[in-house]
C-alpha positions in Angstrom: -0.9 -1.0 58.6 1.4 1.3 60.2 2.9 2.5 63.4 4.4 5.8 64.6 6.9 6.8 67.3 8.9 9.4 68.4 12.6 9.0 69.2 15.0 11.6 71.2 17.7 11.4 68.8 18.2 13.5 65.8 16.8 12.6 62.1 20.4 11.4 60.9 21.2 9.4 63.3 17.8 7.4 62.9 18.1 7.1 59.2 21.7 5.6 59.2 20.2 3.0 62.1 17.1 2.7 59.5 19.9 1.8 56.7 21.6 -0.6 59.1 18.3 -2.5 59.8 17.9 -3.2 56.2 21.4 -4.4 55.7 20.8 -6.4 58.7 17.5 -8.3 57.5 19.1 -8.8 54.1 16.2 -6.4 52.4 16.1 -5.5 49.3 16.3 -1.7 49.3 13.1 -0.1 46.7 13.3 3.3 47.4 15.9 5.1 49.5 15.2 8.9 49.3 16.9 9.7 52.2 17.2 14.0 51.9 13.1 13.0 52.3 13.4 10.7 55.0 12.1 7.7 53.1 13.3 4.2 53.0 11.3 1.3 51.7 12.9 -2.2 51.4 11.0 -5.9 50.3 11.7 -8.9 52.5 11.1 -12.2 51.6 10.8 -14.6 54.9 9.0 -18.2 55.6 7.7 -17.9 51.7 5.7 -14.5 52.5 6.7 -11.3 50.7 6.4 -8.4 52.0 7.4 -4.5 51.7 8.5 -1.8 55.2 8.3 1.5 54.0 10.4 4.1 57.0 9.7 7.8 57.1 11.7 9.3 59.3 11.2 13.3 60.2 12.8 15.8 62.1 10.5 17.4 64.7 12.9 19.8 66.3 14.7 19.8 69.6 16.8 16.9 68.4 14.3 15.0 68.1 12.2 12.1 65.0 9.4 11.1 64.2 9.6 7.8 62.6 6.6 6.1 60.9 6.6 1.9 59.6 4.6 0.8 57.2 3.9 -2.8 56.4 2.4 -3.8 53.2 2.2 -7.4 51.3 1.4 -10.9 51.8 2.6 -10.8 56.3 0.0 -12.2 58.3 0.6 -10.2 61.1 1.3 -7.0 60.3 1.5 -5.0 63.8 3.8 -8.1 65.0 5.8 -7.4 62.2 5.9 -3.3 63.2 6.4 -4.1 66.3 9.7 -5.9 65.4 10.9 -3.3 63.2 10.5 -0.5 66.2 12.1 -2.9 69.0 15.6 -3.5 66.5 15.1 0.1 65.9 14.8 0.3 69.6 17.6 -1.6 70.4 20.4 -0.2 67.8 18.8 3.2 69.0 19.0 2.0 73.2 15.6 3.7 74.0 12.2 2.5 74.4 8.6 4.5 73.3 5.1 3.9 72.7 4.0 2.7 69.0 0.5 4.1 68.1 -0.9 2.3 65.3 -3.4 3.6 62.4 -5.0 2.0 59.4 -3.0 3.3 56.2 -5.1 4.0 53.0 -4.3 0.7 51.0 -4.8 -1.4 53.5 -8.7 -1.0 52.5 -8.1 -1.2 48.9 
């Protein structure tokens, strides 16, 4: 599962946020390509496992698109987006709609 949104701020200043959201929830950081725009961390929460994956890409004018990607043993997986995009929200002060799209392993 996985959720888009676009953010008026530029690419950097999402990515560091994006770093200081898995600090925050004490993830354990997989892959952090960030010249690519890609940060993927696992969290471990209530006995669940689980795995965010960020993409974060400049779309000009200043301002990101930033994609979450939830993948593992959470329930709830938009719930779970949804968090991710209002602490994003809220370290970022701005508010946007989150469309949401089926990824490709979720039907494997």
């Amino acid at each position: 599962m996985e959720g888009t949104k676009i953010y008026l701020q530029p690419r950097g200043v999402v990515l560091d946020t994006v770093h200081d959201i898995v600090e925050f929830l004490r993830g354990r950081p997989t892959v952090s390509d960030t010249p690519n725009g890609k940060v993927s961390t696992g969290l471990t929460m209530y006995g669940y496992k689980w795995d965010v994956r960020f993409t974060v890409e400049d779309i000009g004018n200043n301002r990101s698109s930033v994609t979450i990607e939830v993948d593992g043993e959470r329930r709830d997986k938009k719930k779970e987006i949804r968090s991710m995009f209002a602490l994003l929200d809220s370290m970022l002060l701005v508010g946007a709609e989150i469309e949401f799209a089926e990824s490709a392993a979720e039907g494997l």
